[in-house]
C-alpha positions as CSV (number, residue, x, y, z in Angstrom):
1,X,-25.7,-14.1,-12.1
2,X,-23.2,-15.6,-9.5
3,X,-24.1,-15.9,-5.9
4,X,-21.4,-15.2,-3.8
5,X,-21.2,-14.1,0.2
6,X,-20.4,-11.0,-0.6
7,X,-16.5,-9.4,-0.8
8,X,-14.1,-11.6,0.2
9,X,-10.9,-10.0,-0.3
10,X,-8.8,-6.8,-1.4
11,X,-5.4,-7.2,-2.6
12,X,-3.5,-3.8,-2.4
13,X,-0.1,-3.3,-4.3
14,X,2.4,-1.5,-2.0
15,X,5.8,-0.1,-2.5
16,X,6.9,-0.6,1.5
17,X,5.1,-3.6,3.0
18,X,6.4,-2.6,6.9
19,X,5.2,0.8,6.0
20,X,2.1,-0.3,4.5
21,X,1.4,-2.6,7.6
22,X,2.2,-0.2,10.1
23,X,-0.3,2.1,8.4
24,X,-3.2,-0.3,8.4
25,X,-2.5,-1.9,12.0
26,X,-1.9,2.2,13.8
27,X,-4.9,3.7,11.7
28,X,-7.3,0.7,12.0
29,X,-6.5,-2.0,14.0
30,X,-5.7,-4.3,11.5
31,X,-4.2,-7.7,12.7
32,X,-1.5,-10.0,11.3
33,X,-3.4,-13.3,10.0
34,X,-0.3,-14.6,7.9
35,X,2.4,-14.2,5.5
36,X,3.0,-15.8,1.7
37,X,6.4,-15.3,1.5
38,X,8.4,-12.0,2.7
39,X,6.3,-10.1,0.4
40,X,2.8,-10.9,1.1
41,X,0.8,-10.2,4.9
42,X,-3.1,-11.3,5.2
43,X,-4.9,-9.1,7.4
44,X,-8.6,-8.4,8.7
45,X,-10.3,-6.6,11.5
46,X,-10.7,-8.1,15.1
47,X,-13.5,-9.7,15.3
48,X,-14.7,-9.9,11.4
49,X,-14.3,-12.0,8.7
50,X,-12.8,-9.9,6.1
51,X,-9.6,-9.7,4.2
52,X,-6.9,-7.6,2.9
53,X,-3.6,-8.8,1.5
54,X,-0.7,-6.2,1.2
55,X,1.7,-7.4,-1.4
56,X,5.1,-5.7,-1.8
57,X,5.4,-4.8,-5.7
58,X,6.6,-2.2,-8.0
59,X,4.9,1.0,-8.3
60,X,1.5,0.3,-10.3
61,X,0.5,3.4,-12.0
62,X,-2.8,3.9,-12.8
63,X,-3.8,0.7,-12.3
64,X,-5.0,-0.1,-8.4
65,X,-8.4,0.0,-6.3
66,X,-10.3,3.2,-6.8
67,X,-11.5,3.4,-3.7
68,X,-12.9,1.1,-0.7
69,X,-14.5,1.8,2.7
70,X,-14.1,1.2,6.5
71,X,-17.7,2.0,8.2
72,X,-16.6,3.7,11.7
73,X,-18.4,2.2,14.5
74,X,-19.7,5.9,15.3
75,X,-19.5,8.5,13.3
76,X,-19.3,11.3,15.4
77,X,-15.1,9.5,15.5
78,X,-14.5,11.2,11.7
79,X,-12.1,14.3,13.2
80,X,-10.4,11.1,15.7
81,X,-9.7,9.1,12.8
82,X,-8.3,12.0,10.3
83,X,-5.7,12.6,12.8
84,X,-4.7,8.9,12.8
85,X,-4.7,9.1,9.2
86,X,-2.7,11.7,8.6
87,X,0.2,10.6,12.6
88,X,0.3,7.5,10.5
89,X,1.4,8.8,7.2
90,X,-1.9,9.2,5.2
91,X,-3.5,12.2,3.7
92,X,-7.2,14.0,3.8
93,X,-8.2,14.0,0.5
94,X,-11.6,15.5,0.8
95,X,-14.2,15.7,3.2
96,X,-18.2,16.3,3.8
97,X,-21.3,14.9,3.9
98,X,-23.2,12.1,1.5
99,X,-27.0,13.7,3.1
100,X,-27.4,15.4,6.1
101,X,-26.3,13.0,9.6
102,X,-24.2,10.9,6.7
103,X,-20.3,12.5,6.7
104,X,-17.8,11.1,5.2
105,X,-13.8,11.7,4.6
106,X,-11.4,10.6,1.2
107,X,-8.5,9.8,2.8
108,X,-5.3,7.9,1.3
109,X,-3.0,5.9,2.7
110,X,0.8,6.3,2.0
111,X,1.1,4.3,-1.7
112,X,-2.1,7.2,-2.8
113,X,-4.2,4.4,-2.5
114,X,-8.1,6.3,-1.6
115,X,-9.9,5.1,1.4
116,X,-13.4,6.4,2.3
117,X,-14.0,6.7,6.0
């Protein structure tokens, strides 16, 4: 087995990187850590250490990230952040709850990329 720290990064294929960007920095705050190039921004979350790369590229198909999460710092927020979502170009996929107190929404961003909330 391989130790590790945990996730370190998530590298999402995009068709429009300033549409992509604008999404993640309206929705959740994302910030601007660099660029590789014209096609490539580094992002995380104020005040975290994680990591997520946009990177302008041709349609991928099936091929992509199933799925990956932003914990909200209170729940009770869902409905707030569904209409972010959606002003900022994103979609409700599905909503409800994992147990009882435990809700969660599918939501996706504007490439159909799923996001769980």
């Amino acid at each position: 087995m391989v130790k590790t720290h945990g996730l370190s990064h998530i590298n999402i294929n995009v068709s429009d990187i300033k549409r992509s960007l604008a999404f993640y920095q309206s929705v959740f705050g994302l910030k601007e850590m660099f660029r590789e190039g014209p096609k490539m921004v580094f992002l995380n979350t104020p005040g975290t250490h994680d990591v997520i790369t946009l990177h302008e590229s041709e349609p991928i198909g099936n091929l992509g990230i199933a799925h990956f999460g932003f914990s909200l710092q209170d729940k009770k927020d869902i409905d707030k952040a569904l209409k972010e979502v959606e002003h900022a170009g994103g979609k409700l996929i599905r909503r409800g709850e994992h147990a009882p107190g435990y809700p969660f929404a599918y939501v996706s961003d504007p490439d159909g990329y799923v996001l769980e909330l």
